[in-house]
C-alpha positions as CSV (number, residue, x, y, z in Angstrom):
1,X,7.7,18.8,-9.2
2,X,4.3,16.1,-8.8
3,X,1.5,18.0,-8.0
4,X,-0.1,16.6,-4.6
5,X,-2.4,13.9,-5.3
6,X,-4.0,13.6,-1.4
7,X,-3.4,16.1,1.3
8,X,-4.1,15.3,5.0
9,X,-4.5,18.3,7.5
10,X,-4.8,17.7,11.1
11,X,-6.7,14.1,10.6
12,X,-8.0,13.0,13.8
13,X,-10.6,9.7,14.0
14,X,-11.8,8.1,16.9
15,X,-14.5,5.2,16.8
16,X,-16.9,4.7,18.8
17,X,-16.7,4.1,22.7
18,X,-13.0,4.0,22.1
19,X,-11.1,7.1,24.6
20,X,-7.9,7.4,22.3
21,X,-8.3,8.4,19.1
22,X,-7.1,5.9,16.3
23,X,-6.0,9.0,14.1
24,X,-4.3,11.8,15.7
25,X,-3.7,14.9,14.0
26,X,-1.8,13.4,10.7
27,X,-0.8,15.9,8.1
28,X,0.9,14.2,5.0
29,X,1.2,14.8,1.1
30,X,1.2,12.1,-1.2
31,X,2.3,13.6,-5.0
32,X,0.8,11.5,-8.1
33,X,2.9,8.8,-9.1
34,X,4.4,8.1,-5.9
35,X,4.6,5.1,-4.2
36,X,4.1,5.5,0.0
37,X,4.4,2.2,2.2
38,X,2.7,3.1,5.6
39,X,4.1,0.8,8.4
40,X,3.0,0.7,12.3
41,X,2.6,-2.0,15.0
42,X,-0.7,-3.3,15.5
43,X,-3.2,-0.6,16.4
44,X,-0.8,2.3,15.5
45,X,-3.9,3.7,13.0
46,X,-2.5,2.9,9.8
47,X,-5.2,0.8,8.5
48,X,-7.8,3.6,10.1
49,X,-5.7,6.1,8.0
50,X,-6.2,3.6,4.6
51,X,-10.0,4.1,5.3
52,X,-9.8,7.5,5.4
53,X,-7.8,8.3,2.2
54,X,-10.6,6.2,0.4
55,X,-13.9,7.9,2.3
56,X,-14.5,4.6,3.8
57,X,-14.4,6.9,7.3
58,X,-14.7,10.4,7.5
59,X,-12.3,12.8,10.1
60,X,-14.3,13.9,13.3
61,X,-11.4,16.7,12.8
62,X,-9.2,18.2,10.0
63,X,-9.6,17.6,6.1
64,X,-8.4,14.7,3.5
65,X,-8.4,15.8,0.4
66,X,-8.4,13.0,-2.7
67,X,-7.6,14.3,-5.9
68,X,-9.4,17.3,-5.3
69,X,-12.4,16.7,-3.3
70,X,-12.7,17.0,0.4
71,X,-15.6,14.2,1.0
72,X,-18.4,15.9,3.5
73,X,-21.5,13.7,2.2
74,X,-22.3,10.3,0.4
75,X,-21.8,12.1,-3.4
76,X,-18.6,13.3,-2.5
77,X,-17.4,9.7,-1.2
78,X,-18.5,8.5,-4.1
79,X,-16.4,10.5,-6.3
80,X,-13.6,9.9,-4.1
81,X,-14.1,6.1,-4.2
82,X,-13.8,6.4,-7.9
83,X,-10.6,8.2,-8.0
84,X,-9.2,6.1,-5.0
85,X,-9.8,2.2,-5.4
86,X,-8.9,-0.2,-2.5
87,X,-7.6,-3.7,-1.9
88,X,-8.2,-5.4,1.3
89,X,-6.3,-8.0,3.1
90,X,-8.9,-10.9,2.9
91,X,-9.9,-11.5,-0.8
92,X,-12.8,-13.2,0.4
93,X,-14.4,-10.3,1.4
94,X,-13.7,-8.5,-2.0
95,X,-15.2,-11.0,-4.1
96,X,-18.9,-10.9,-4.5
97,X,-19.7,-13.3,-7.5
98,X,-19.4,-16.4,-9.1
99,X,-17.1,-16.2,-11.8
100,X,-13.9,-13.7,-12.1
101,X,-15.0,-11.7,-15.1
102,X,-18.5,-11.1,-13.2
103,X,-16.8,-10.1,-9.9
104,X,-14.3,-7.4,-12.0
105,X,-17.6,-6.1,-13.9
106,X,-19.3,-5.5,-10.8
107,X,-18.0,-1.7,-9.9
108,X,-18.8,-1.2,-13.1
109,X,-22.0,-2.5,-13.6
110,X,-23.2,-0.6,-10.8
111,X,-21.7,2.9,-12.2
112,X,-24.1,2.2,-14.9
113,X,-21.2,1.9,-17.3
114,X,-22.3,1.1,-21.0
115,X,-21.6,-2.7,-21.5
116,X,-19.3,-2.5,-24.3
117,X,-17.0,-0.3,-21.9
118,X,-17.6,-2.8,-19.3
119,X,-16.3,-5.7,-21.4
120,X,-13.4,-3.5,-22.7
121,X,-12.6,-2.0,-19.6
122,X,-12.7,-5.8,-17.7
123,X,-10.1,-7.6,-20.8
124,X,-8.2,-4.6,-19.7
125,X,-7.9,-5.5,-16.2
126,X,-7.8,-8.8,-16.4
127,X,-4.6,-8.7,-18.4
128,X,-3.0,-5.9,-16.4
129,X,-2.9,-8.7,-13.6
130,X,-2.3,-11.5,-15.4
131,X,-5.5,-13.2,-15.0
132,X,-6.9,-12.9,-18.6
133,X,-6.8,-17.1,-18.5
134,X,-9.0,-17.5,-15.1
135,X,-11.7,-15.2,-16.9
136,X,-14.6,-17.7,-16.4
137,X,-13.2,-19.4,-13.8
138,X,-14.7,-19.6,-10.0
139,X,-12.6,-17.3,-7.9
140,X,-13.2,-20.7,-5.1
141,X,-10.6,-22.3,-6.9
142,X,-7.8,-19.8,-7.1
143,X,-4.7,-19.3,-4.8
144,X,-4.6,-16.9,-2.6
145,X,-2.8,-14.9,-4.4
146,X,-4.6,-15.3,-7.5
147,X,-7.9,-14.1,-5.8
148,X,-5.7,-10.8,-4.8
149,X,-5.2,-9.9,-8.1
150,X,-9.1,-10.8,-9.0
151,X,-9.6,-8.4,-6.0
152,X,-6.8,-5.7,-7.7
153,X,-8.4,-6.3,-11.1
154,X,-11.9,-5.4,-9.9
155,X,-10.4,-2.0,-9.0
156,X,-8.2,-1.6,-11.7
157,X,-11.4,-1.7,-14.0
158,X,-12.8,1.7,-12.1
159,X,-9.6,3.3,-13.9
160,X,-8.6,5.0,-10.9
161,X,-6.0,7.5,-10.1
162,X,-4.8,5.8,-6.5
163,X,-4.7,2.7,-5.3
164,X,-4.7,1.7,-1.4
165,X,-3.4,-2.2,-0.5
166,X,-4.4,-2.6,2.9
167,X,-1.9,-5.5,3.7
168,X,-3.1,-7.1,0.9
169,X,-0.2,-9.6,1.2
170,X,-0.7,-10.3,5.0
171,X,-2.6,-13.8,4.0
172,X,-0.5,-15.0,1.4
173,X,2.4,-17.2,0.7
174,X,5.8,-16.1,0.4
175,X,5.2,-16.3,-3.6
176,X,1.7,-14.7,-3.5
177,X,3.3,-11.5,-1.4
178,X,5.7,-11.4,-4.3
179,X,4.0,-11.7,-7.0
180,X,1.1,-8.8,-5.7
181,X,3.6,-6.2,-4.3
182,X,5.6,-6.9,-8.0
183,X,2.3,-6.6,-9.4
184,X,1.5,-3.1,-7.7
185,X,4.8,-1.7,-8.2
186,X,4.3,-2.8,-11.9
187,X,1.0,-0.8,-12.1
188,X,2.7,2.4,-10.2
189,X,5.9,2.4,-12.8
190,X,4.4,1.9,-16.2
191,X,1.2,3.6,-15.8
192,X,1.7,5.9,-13.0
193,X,-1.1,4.8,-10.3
194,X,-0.2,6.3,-7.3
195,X,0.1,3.2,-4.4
196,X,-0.8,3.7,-0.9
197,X,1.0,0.2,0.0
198,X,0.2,-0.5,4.3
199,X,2.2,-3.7,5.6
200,X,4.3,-4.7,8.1
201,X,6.5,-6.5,6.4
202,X,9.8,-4.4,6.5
203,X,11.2,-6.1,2.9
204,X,8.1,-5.0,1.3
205,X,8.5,-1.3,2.8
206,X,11.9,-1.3,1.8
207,X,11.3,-1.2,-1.8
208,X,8.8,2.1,-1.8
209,X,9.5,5.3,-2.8
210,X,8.8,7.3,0.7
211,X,8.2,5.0,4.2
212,X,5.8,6.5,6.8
213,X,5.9,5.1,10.3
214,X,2.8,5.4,12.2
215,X,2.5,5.3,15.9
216,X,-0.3,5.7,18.4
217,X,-2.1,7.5,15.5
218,X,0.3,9.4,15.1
219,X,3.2,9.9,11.7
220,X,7.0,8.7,13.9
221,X,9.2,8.7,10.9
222,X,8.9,10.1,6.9
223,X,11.5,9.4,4.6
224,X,12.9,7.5,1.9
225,X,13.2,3.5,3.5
226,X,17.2,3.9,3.5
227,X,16.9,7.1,5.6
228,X,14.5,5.5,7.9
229,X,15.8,2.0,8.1
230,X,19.3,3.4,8.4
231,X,17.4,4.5,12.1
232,X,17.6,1.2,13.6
233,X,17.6,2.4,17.3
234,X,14.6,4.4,16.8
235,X,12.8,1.7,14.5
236,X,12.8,-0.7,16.8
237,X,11.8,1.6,19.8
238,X,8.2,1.9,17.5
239,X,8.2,-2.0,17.9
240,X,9.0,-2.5,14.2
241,X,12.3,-5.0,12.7
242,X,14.6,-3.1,10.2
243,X,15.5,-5.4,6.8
244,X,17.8,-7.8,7.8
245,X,20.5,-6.5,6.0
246,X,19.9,-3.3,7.9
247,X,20.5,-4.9,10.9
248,X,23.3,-7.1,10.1
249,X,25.2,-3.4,9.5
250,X,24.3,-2.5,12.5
251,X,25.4,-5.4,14.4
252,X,28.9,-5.2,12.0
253,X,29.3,-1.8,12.7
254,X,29.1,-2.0,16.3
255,X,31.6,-4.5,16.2
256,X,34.0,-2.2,14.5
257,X,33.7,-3.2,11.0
258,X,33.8,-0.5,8.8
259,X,30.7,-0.4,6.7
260,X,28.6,2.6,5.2
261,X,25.4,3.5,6.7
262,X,22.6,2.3,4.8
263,X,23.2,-1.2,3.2
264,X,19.6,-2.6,2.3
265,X,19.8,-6.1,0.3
266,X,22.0,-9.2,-0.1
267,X,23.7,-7.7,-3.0
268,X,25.0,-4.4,-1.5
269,X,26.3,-5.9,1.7
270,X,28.2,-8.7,-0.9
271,X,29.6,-5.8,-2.6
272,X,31.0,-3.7,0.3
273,X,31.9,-7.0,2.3
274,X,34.4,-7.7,-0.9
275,X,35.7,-3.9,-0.7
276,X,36.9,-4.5,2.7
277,X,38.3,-7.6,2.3
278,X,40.2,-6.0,-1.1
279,X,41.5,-2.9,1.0
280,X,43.1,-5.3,3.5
């Protein structure tokens, strides 16, 4: 069994001069390795919960715990910060320098980290994402999607143990959401970051490990995407779409067709489509 990675007890937030809270009384477990997409209708707390995991905000009640420290003060969010990177939606507000290899050195830089680690440590990252080539190159001129992984890279040079993508794809192109989620899941399966993944795009939550629907501040739905999705009434009542596959069951079944609970991508609803049709 994974050990726990971050624990949430009780997590309540609440900004100020607002008079519901934007967190309200979470408890989850994320185990190392694992890779959580956290969905939720505009203002149902999930990016507020993102900020949390990575010290960014601290609970007014309850505890999140990060790899083994509870952050209460600034030395404590800074440990946590190291163990828990984060990617933001807008690039732009990532990117701090002039030329890519700068802007991945600059965590570093500021840990103090010997240079010779620093250049090691940003060839490293730079490859991981693909981006070796753009190394001197203005992060101005890059795609979207290309600054995201600049922006993934930077954080991937910290070496850390999680990694939270705050709709990190919500800007891009169809391509550039591919190519970052593939990117992520790439970095969870071979070298076993864990990936906080928030988004409201349901194909993108579909292909996690575990899906958590956030509501009001509040966790609706945990489970694995099928079990979840497979909820279409109740999905949609949280003002979220199910994949369209999903729902094209759902409509089929209704209808009277006979097909399993469950059927996620083009590919599965071709293969039981052709099992009916051989049965007749």
């Amino acid at each position: 069994m994974k050990k726990t990675i971050i624990e949430a007890r009780g997590v309540c937030f609440k900004y100020e001069g607002a008079t519901a809270l934007a967190v309200d009384h979470v408890t989850l477990d994320i185990a190392e390795g694992e890779f959580l997409a956290i969905l939720g209708r505009n203002g149902s707390g999930k990016s507020t919960f993102a900020k949390l995991l990575n010290a960014l905000l601290l609970p007014s009640e309850g505890s999140v715990k990060v790899n083994g420290i509870t952050p209460t003060n600034d030395d404590d969010c800074y440990e946590v910060r190291k163990s828990c990177g984060m990617v933001f939606q807008n690039p732009d507000n990532q990117i701090v320098t002039t030329i890519v290899e700068e802007d991945c050195a600059f965590g570093l830089e500021n840990l103090g980290t010997p240079p010779a680690e620093i250049r090691a440590r940003v060839d490293d990252a730079l490859h991981s994402v693909g981006m070796s080539e753009f190394a001197l190159a203005s992060p101005s001129m890059l795609s979207g999607g290309q600054k995201q992984r600049v922006a993934v890279a930077g954080v991937l040079a910290m070496r850390p143990k999680i990694i939270v993508f705050d709709e990190s794809t919500a800007m891009l192109d169809p391509i550039g959401r591919r190519d970052v989620f593939a990117l992520a899941r790439r970095l969870n399966v071979e070298e076993g970051i864990t990936i906080v993944w928030i988004t409201h795009f349901m194909e993108e939550a579909a292909m996690a490990d575990r899906l958590v629907i956030m509501d009001a501040g509040r966790v609706a739905m945990d489970g694995t995407p099928r079990d979840v999705f497979t909820q279409t009434e109740k999905v949609t009542a949280l003002g979220l779409d199910v994949p369209e596959m999903m729902k094209l069951t759902h409509m089929l079944r209704q209808e009277g067709v006979a097909l399993p609970d469950g059927i996620m991508t083009v590919n599965e609803m071709a293969v039981e489509l052709c099992r009916l049709k051989s049965n007749r």
